[in-house]
PyMOL Python script that loads the backbone (N, CA, C, O; Angstrom):
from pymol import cmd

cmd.read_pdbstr("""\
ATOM      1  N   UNK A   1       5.267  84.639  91.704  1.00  0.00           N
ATOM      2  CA  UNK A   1       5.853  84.162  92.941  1.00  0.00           C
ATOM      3  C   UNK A   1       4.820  84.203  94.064  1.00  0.00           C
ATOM      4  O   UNK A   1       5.017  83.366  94.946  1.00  0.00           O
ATOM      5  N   UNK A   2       3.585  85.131  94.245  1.00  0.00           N
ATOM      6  CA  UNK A   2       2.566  85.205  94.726  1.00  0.00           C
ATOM      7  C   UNK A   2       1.982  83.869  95.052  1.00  0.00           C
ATOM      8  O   UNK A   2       1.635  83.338  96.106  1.00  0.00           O
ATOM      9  N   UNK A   3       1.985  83.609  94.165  1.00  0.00           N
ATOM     10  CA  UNK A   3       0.935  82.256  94.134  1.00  0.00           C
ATOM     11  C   UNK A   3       1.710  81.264  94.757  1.00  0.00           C
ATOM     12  O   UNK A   3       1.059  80.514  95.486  1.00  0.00           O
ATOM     13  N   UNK A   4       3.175  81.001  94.660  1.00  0.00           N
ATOM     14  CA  UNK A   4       3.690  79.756  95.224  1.00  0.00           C
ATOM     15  C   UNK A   4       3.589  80.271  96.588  1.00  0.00           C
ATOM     16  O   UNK A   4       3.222  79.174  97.009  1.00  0.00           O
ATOM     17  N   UNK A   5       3.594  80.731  97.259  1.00  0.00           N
ATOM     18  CA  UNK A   5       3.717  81.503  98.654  1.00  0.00           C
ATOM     19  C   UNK A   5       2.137  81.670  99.431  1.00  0.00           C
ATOM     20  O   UNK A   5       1.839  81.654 100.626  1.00  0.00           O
ATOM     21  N   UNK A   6       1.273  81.838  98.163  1.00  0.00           N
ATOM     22  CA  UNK A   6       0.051  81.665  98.844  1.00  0.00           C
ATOM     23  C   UNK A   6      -0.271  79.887  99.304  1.00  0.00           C
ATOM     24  O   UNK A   6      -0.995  79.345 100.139  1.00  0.00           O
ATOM     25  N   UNK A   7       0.470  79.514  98.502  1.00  0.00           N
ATOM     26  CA  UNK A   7      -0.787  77.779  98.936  1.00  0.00           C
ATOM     27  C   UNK A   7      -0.038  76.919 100.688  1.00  0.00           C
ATOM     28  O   UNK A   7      -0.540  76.067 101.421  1.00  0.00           O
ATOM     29  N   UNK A   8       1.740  77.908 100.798  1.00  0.00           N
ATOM     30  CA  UNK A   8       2.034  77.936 101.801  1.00  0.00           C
ATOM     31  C   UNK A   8       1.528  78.975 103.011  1.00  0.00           C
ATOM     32  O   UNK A   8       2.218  78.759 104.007  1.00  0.00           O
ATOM     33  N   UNK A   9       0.722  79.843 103.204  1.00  0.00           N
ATOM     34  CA  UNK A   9       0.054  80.870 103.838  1.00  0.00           C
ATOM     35  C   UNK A   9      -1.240  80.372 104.584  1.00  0.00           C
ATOM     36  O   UNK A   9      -1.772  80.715 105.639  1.00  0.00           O
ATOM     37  N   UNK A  10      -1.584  79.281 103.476  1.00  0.00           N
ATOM     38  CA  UNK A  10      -3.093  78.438 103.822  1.00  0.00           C
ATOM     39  C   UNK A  10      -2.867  77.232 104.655  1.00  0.00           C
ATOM     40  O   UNK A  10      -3.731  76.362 104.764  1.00  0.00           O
ATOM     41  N   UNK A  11      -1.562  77.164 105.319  1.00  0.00           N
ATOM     42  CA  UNK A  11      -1.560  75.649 105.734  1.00  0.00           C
ATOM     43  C   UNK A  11      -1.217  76.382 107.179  1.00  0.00           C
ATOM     44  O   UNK A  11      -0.768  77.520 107.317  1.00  0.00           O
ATOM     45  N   UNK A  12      -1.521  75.506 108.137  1.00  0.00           N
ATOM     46  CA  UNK A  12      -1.162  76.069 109.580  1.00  0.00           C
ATOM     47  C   UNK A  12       0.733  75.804 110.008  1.00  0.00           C
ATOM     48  O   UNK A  12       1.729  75.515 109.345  1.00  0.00           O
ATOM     49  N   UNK A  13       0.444  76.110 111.514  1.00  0.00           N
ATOM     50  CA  UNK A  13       2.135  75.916 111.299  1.00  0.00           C
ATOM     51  C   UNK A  13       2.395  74.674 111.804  1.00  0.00           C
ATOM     52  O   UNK A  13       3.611  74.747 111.976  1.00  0.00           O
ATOM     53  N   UNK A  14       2.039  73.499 112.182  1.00  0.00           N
ATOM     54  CA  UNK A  14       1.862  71.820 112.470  1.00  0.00           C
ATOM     55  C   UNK A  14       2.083  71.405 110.507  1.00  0.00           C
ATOM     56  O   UNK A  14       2.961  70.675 110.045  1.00  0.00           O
ATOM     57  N   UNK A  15       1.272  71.953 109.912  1.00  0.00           N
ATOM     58  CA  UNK A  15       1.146  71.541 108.347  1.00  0.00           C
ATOM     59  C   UNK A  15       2.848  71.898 107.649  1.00  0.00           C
ATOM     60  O   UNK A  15       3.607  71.094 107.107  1.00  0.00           O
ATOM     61  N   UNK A  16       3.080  73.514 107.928  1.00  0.00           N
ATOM     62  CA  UNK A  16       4.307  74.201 107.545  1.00  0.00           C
ATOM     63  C   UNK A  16       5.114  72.958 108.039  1.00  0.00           C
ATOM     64  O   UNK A  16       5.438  72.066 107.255  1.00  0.00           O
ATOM     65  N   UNK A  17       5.347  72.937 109.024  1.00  0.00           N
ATOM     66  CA  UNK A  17       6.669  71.657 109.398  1.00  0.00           C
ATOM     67  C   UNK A  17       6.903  70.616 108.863  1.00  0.00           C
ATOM     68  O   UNK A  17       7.947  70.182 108.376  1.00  0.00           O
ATOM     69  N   UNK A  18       5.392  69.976 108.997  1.00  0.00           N
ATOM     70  CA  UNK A  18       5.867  68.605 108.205  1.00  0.00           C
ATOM     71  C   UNK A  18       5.709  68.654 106.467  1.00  0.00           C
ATOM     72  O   UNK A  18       5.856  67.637 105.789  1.00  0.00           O
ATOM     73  N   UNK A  19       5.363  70.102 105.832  1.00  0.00           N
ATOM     74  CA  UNK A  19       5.709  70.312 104.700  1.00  0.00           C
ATOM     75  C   UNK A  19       7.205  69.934 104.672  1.00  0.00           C
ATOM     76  O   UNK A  19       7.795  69.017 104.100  1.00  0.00           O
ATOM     77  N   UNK A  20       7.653  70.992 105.521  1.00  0.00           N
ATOM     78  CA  UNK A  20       9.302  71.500 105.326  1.00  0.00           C
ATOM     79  C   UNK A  20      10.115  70.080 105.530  1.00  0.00           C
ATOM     80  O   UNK A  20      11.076  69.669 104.880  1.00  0.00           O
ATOM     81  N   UNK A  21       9.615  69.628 106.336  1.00  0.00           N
ATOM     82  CA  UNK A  21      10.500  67.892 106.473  1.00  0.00           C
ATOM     83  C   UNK A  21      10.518  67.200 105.234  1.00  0.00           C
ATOM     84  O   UNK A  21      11.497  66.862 104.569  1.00  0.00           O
ATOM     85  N   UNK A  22       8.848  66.970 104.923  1.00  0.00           N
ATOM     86  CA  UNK A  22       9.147  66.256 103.448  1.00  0.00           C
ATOM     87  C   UNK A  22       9.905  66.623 102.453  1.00  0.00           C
ATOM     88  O   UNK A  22      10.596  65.950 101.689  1.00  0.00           O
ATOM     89  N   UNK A  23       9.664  68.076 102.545  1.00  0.00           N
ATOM     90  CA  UNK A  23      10.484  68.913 101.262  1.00  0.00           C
ATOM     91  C   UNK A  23      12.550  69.052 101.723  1.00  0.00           C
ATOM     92  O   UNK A  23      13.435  69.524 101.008  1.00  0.00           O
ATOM     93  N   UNK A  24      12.661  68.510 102.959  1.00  0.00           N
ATOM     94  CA  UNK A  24      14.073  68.506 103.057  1.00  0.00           C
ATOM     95  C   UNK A  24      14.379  67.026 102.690  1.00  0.00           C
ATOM     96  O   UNK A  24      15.279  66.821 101.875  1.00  0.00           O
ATOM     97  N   UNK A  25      13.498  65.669 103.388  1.00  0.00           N
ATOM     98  CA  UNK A  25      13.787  64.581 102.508  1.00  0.00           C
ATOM     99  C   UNK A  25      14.011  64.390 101.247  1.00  0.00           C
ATOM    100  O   UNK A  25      15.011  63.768 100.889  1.00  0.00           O
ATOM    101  N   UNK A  26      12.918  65.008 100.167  1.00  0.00           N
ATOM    102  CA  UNK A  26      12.736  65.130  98.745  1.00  0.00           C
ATOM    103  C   UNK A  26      14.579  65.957  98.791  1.00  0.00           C
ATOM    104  O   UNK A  26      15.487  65.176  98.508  1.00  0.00           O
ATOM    105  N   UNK A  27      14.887  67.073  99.051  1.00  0.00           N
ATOM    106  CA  UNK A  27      15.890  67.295  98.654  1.00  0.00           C
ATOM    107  C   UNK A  27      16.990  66.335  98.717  1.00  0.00           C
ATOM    108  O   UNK A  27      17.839  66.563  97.856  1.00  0.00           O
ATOM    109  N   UNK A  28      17.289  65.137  99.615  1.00  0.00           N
ATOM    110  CA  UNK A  28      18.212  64.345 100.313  1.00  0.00           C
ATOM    111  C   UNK A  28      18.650  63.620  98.844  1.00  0.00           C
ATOM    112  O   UNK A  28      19.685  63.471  98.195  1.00  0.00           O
ATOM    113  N   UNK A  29      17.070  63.225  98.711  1.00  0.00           N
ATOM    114  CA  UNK A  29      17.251  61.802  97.725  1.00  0.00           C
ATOM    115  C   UNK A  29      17.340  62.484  96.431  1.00  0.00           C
ATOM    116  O   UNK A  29      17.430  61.741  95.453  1.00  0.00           O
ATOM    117  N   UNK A  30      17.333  63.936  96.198  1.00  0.00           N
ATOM    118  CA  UNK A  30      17.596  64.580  94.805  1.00  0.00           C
ATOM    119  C   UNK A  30      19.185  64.614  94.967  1.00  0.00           C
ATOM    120  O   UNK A  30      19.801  64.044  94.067  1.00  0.00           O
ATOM    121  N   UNK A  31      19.909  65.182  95.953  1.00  0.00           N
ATOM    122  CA  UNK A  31      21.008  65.168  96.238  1.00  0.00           C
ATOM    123  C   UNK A  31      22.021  63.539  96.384  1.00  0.00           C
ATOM    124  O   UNK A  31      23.239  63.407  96.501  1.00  0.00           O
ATOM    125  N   UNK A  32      21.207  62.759  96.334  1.00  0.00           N
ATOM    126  CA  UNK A  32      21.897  61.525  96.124  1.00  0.00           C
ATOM    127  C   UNK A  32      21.468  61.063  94.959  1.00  0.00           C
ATOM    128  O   UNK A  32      22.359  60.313  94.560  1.00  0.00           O
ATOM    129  N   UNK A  33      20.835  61.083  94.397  1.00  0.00           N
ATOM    130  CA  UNK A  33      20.538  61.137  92.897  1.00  0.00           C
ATOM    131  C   UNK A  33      21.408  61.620  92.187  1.00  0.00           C
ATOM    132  O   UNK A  33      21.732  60.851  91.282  1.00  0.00           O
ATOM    133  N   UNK A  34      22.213  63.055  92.199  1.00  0.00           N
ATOM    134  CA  UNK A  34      22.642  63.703  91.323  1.00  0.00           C
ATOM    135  C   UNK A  34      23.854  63.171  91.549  1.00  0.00           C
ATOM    136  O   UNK A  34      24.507  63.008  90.518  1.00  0.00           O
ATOM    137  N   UNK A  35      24.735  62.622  93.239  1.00  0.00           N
ATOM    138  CA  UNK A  35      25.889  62.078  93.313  1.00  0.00           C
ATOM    139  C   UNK A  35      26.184  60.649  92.182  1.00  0.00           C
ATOM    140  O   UNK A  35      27.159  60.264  91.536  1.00  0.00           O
ATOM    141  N   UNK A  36      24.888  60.204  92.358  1.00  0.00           N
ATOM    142  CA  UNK A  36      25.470  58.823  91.667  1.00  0.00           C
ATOM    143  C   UNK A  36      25.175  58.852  89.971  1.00  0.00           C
ATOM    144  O   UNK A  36      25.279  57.840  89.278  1.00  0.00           O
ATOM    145  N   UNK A  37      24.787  60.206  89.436  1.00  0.00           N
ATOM    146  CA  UNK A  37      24.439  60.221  88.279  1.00  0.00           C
ATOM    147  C   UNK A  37      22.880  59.774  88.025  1.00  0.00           C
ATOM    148  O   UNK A  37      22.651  59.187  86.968  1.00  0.00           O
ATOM    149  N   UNK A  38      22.098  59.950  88.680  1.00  0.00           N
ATOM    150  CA  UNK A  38      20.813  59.286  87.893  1.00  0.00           C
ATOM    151  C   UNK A  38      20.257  60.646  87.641  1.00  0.00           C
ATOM    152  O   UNK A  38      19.316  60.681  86.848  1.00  0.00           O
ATOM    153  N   UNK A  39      20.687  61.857  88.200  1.00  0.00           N
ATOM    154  CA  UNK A  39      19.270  62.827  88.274  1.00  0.00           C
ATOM    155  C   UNK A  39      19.531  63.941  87.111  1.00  0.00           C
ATOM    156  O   UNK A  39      20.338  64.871  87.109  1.00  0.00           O
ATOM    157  N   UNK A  40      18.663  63.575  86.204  1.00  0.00           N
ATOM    158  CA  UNK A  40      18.175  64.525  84.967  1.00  0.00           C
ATOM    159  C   UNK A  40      18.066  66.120  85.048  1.00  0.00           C
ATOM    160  O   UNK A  40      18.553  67.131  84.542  1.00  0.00           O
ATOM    161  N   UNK A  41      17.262  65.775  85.858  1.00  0.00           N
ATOM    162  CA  UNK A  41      16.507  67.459  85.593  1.00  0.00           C
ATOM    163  C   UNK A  41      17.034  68.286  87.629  1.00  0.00           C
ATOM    164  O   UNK A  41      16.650  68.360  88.796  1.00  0.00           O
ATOM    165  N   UNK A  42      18.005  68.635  86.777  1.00  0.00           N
ATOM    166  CA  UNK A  42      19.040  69.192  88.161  1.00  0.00           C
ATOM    167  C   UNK A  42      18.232  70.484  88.668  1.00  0.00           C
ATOM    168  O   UNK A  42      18.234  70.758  89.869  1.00  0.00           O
ATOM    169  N   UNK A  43      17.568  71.245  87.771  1.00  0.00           N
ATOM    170  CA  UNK A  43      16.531  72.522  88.264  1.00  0.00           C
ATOM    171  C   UNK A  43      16.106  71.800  88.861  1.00  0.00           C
ATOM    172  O   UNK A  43      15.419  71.578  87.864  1.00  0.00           O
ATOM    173  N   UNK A  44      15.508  70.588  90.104  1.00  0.00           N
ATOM    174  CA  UNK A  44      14.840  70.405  90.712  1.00  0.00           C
ATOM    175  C   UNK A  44      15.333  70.781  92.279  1.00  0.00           C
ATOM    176  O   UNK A  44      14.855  71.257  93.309  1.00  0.00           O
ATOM    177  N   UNK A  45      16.351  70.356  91.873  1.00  0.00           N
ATOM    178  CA  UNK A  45      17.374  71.122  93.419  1.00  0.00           C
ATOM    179  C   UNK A  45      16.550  72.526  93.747  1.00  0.00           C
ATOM    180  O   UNK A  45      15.619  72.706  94.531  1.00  0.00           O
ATOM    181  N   UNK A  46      17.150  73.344  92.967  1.00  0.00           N
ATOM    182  CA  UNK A  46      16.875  74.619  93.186  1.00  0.00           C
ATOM    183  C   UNK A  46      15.681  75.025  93.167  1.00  0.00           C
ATOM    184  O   UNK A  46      15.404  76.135  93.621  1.00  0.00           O
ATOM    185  N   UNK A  47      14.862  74.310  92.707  1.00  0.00           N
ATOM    186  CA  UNK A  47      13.231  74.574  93.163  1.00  0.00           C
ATOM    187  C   UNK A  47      12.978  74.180  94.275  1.00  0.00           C
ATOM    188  O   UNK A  47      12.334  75.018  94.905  1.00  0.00           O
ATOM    189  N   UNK A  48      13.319  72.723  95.156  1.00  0.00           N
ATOM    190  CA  UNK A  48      12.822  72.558  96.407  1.00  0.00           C
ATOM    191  C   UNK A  48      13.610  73.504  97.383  1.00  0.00           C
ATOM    192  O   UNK A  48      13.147  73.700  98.507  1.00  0.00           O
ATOM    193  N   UNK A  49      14.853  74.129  96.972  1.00  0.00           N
ATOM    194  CA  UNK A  49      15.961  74.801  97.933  1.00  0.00           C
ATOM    195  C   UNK A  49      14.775  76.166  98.036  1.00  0.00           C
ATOM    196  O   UNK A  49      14.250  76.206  99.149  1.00  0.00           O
ATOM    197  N   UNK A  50      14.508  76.767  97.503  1.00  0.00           N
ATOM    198  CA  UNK A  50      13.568  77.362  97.183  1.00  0.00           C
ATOM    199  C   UNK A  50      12.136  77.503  98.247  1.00  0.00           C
ATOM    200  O   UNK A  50      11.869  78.341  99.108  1.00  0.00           O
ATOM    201  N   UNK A  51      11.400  76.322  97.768  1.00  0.00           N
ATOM    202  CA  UNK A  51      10.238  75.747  98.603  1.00  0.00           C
ATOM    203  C   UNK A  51      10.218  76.070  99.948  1.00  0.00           C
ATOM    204  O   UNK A  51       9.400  76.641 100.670  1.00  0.00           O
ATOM    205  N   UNK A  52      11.609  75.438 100.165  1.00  0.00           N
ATOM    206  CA  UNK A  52      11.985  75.451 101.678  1.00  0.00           C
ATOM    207  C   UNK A  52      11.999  76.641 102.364  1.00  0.00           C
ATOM    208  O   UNK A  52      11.412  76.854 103.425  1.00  0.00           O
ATOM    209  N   UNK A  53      12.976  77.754 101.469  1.00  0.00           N
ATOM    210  CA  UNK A  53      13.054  78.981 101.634  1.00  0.00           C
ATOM    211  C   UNK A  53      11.639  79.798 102.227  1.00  0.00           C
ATOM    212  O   UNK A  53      11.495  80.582 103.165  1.00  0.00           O
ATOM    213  N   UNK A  54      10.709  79.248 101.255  1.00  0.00           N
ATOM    214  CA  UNK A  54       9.458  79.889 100.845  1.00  0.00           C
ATOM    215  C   UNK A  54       8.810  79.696 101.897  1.00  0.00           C
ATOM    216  O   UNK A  54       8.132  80.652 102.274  1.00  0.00           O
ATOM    217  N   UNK A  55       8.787  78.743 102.526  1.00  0.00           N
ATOM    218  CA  UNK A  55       8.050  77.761 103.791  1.00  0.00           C
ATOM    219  C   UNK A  55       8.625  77.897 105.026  1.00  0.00           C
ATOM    220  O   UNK A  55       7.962  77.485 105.977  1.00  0.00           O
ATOM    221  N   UNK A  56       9.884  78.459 105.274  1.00  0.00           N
ATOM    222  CA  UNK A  56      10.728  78.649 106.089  1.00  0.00           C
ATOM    223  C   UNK A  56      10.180  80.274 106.788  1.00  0.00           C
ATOM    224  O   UNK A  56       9.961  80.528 107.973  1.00  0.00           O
ATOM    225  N   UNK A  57      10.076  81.130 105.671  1.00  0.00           N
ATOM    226  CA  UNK A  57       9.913  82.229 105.377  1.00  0.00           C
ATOM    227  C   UNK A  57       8.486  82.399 106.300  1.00  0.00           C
ATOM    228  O   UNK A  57       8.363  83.136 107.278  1.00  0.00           O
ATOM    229  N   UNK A  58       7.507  81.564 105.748  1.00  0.00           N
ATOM    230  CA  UNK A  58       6.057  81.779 106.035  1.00  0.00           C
ATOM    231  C   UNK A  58       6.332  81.324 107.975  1.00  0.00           C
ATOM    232  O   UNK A  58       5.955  82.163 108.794  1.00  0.00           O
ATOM    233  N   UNK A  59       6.624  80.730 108.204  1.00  0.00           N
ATOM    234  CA  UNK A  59       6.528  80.113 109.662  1.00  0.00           C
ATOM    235  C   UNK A  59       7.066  80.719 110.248  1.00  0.00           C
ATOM    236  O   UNK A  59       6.704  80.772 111.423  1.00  0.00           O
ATOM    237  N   UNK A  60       8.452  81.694 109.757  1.00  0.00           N
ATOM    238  CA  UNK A  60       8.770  82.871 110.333  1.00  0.00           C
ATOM    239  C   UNK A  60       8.103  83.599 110.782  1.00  0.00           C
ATOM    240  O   UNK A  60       8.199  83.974 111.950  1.00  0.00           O
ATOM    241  N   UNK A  61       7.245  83.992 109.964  1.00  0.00           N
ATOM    242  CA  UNK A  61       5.944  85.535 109.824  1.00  0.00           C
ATOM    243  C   UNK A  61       4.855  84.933 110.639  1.00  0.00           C
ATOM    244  O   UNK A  61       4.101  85.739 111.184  1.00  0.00           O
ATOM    245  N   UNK A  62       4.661  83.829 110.799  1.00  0.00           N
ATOM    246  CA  UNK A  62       3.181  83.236 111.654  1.00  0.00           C
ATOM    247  C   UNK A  62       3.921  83.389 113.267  1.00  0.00           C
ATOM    248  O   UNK A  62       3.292  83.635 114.296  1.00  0.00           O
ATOM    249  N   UNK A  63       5.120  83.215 113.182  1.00  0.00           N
ATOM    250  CA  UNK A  63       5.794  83.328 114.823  1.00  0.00           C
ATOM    251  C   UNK A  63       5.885  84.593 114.945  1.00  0.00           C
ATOM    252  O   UNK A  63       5.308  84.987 115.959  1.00  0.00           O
ATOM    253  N   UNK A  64       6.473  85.575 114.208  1.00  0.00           N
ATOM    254  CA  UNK A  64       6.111  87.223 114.661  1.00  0.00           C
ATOM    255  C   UNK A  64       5.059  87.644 114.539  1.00  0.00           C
ATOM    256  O   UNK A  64       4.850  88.855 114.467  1.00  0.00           O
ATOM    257  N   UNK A  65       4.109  86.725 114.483  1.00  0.00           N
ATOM    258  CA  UNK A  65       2.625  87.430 114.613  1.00  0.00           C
ATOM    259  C   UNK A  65       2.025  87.124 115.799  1.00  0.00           C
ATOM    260  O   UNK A  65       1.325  87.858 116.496  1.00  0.00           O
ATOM    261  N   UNK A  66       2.428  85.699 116.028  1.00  0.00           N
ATOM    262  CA  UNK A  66       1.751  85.288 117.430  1.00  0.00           C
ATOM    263  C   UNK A  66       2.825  86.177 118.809  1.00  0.00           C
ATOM    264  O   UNK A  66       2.340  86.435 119.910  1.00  0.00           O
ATOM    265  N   UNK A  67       4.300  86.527 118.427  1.00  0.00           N
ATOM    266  CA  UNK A  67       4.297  87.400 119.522  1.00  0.00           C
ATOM    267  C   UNK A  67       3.977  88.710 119.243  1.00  0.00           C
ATOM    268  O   UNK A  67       4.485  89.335 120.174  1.00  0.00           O
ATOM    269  N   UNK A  68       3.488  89.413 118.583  1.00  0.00           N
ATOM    270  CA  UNK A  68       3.262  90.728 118.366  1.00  0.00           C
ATOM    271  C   UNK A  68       2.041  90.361 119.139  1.00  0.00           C
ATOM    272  O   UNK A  68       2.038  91.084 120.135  1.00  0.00           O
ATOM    273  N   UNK A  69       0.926  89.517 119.145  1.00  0.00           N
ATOM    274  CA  UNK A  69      -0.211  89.506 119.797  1.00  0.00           C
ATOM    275  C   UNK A  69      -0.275  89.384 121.016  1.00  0.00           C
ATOM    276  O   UNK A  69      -1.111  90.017 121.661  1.00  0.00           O
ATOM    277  N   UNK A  70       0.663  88.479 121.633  1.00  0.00           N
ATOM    278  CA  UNK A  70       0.925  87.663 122.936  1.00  0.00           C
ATOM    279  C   UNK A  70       1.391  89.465 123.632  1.00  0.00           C
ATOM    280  O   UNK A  70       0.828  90.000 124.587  1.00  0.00           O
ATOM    281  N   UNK A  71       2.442  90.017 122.875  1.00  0.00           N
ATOM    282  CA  UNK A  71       2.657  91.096 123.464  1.00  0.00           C
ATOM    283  C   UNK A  71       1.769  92.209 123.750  1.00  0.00           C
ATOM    284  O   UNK A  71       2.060  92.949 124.690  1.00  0.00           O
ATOM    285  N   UNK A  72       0.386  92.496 122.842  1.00  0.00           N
ATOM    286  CA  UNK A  72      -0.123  93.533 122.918  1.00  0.00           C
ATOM    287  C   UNK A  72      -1.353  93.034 124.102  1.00  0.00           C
ATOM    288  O   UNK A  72      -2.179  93.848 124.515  1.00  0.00           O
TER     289      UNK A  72
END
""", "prot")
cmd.dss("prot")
cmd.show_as("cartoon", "prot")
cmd.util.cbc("prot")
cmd.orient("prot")
């Protein structure tokens, strides 16, 4: 799990965002996929739900860092 979390750690937080956008589009059209029956491989949901999590997570921790600094 390290590793998926690192290649999000390396991107700034301008990069984090428009990760997280694409990766909420990609979810849209998986989620309309699966309504109309085309989408196969349904673990894909839960991997980008995931992603997001993961990426959500990181931009969290880059904002309590910049005020822990701003504060000291």
């Amino acid at each position: 799990m390290r590793k998926q979390v690192k290649g999000f750690r390396d991107m700034t937080l301008e990069e984090l965002k428009s990760r997280v956008d694409s990766l909420r589009k990609n979810l849209f059209g998986l989620r309309f996929q699966l309504s109309t029956g085309q989408l196969e491989q349904t673990n894909q949901i839960n991997a980008l739900k995931k992603d997001i999590a993961r990426a959500l997570t990181v931009m969290r921790e880059m904002e309590k860092a910049g005020e822990g600094a701003r504060k000291a």
